[in-house]
Wavefront OBJ file of the C-alpha trace (Angstrom):
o trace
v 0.000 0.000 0.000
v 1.572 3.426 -0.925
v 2.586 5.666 1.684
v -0.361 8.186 2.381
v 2.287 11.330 3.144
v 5.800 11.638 3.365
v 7.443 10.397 6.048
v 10.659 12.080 5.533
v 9.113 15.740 4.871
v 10.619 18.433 7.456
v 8.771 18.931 10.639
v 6.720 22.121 10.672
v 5.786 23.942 14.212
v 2.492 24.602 14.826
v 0.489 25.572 17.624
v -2.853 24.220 19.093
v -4.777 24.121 22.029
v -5.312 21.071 24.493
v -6.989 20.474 27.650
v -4.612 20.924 30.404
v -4.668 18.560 33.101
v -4.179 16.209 29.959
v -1.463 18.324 28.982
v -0.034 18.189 32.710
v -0.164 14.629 33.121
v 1.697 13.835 29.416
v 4.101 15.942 30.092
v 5.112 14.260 33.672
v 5.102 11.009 32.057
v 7.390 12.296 29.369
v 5.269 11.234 26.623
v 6.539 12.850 23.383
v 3.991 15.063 22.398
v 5.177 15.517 18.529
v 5.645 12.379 17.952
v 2.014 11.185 19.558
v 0.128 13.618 17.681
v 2.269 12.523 14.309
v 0.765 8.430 15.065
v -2.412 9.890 15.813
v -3.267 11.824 12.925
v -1.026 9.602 10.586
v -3.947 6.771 12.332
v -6.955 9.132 11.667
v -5.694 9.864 7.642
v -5.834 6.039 6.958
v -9.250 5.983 9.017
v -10.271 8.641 6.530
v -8.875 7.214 3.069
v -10.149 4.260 4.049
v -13.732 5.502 4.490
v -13.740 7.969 1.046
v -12.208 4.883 -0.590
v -14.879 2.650 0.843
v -17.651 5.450 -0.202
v -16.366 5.832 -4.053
v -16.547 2.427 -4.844
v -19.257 1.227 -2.577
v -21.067 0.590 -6.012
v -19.003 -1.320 -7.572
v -18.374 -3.713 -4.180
v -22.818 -3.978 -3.932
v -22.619 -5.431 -7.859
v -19.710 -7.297 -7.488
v -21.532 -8.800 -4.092
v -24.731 -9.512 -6.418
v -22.660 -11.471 -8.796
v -20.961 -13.430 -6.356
v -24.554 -14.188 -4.553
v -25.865 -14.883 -8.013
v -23.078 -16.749 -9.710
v -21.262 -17.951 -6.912
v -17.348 -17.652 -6.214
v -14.794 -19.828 -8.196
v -13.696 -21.509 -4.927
v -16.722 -22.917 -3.847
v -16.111 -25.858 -4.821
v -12.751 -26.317 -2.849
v -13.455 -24.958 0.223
v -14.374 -26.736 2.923
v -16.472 -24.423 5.122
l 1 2 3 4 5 6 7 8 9 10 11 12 13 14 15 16 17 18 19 20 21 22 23 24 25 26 27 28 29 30 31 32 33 34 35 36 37 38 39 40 41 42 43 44 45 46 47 48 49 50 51 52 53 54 55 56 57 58 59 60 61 62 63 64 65 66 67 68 69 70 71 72 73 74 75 76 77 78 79 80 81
C-alpha cells in the first residue's frame, strides 16, 4: 500500500490548544507530544482514506456482491467451510 504522506518531509511547528490537566499529566510522564500527535493523525488519515475509498466504490463492491450471490465464487467448490 503506498505511503499516504511523506514520512521524511521536514517537521513544521504549529500551535494548538489542548486540555490541560491532559497536557499536565503527558508531560510528567514524558510522553513525546510531537511524535504522539504525528501516530495519531497519521492513524486518523488512513481511518479517513479508508472511508472515502470505501464510499467511491461502494457501487461497484454492492454489484460485485450480487454477482458473487448470483453466480457464486470460483472456490466454492474447494473450500471446505
Amino acid at each position: 500500500m503506498p505511503h499516504l504522506y511523506n514520512e521524511n518531509a521536514a517537521k513544521k511547528s504549529t500551535n494548538l490548544s489542548i486540555n490541560s490537566d491532559l497536557l499536565a499529566k503527558v508531560k510528567k510522564l514524558n510522553i513525546n507530544l510531537s511524535a504522539t500527535l504525528e501516530h495519531a493523525l497519521a492513524e486518523e488519515l488512513k481511518r479517513a482514506e479508508r472511508d472515502k475509498w470505501l464510499k467511491e466504490n461502494k457501487g461497484a463492491i454492492d454489484e460485485l456482491n450480487k454477482l458473487a450471490d448470483k453466480t457464486g465464487l470460483f472456490s466454492d467448490a474447494y473450500r471446505g467451510f
